[in-house]
C-alpha positions as CSV (number, residue, x, y, z in Angstrom):
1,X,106.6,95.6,95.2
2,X,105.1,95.3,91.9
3,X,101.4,95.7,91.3
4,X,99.4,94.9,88.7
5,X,96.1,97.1,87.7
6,X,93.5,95.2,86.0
7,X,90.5,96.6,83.8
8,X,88.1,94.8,81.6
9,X,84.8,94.5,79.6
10,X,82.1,92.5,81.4
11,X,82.5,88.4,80.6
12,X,86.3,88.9,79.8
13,X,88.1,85.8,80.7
14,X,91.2,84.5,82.4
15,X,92.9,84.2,79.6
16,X,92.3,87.7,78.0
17,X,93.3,89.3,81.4
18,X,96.2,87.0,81.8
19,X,97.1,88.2,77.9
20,X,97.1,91.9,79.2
21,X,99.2,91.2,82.3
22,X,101.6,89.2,80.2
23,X,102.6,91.9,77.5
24,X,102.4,94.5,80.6
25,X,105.3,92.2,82.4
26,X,107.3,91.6,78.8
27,X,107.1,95.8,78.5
28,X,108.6,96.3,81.9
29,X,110.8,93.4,81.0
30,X,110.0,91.9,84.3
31,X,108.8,88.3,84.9
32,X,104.9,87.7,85.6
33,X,106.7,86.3,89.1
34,X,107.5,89.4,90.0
35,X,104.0,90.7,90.3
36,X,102.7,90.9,93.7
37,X,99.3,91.7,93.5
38,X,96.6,92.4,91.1
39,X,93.7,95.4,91.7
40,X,91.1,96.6,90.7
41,X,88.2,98.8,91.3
42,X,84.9,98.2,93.5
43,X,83.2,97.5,89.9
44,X,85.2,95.1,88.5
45,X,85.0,92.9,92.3
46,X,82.7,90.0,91.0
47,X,84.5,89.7,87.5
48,X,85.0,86.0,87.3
49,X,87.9,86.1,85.1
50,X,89.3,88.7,87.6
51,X,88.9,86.0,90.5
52,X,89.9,83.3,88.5
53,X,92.9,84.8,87.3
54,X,94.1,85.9,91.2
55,X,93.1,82.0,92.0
56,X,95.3,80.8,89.2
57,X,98.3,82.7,89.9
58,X,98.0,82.5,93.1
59,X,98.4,86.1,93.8
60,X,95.7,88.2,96.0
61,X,93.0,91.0,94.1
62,X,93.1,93.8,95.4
63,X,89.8,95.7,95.5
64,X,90.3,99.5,95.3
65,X,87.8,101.9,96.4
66,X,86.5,105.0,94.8
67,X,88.2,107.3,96.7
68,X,91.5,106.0,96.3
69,X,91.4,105.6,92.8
70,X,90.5,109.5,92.7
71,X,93.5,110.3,95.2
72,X,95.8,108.8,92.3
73,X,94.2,110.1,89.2
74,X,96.1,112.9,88.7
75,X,99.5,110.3,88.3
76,X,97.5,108.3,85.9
77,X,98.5,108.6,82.2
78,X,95.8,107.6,79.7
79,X,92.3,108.3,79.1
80,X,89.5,105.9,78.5
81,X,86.5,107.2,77.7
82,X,84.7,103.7,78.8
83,X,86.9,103.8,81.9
84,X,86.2,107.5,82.8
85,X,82.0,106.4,81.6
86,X,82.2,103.2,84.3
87,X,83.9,104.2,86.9
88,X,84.8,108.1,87.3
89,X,88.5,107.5,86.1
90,X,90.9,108.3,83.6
91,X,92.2,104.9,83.5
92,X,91.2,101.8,85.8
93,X,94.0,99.8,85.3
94,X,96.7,102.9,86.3
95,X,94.5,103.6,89.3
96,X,94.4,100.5,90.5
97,X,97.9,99.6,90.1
98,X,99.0,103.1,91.4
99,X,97.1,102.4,94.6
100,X,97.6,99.1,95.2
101,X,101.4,99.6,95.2
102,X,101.1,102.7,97.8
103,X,101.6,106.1,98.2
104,X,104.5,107.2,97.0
105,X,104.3,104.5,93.3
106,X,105.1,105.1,90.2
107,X,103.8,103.7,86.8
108,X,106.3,101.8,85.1
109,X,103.9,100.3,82.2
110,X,101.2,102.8,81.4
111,X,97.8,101.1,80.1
112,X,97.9,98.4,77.9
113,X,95.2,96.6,76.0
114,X,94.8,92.8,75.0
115,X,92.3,90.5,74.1
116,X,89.5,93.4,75.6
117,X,91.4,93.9,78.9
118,X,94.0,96.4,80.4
119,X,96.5,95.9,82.3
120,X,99.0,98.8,83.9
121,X,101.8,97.8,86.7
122,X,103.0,100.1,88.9
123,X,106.3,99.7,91.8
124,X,106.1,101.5,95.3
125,X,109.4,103.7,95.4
126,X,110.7,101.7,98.5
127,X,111.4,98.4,96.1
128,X,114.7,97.5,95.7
């Protein structure tokens, strides 16, 4: 399972968040298909570019708390100085993408920026 983390400036759109997770996909050399899921953290719930992008691609969002987010930072492998000022985290996207994809995941596209969002993806160790 693939999962994408999502991170963003307030007001970002669809489209810039679909940029990210596009060039996160074509830097795995993966196909947007093979996403699973999209997260994020507890701040970023009511984005509506986050929502609309999940609607769009018909994929479900994630919410991830605080405390998981912290349980993964120490795999995460960027720092965002806005990230670490918003939500307590090296990098949103990594943390949410680390989480969402479970316990023993592994980053396979650190965090990468587009059009004013992030966008990291992560696969749980049990994918084939």
């Amino acid at each position: 399972m693939i999962a994408a983390g999502l991170g963003c400036r307030k007001g970002t759109s669809a489209e810039a968040l679909l940029s990210a997770l596009t060039a996160a996909c074509a830097a795995a050399n993966i196909s947007r298909e093979s996403v699973s899921v999209l997260a994020t953290g507890e701040i970023k719930r009511h984005e509506p570019g986050m929502v609309a992008l999940a609607q769009r691609l018909r994929l479900p969002l994630q919410i991830v708390d605080e405390a998981a987010l912290k349980q993964v930072e120490a795999r995460t492998r960027t720092v965002s100085k806005h990230s670490l000022a918003q939500t307590a985290t090296p990098s949103l996207s990594e943390a949410a993408a680390l989480a969402a994809a479970g316990e023993a995941s592994e980053l396979i596209v650190a965090r990468l920026i587009a059009d004013g969002a992030t966008c990291a993806l992560a696969r749980s160790k049990d994918h084939s």
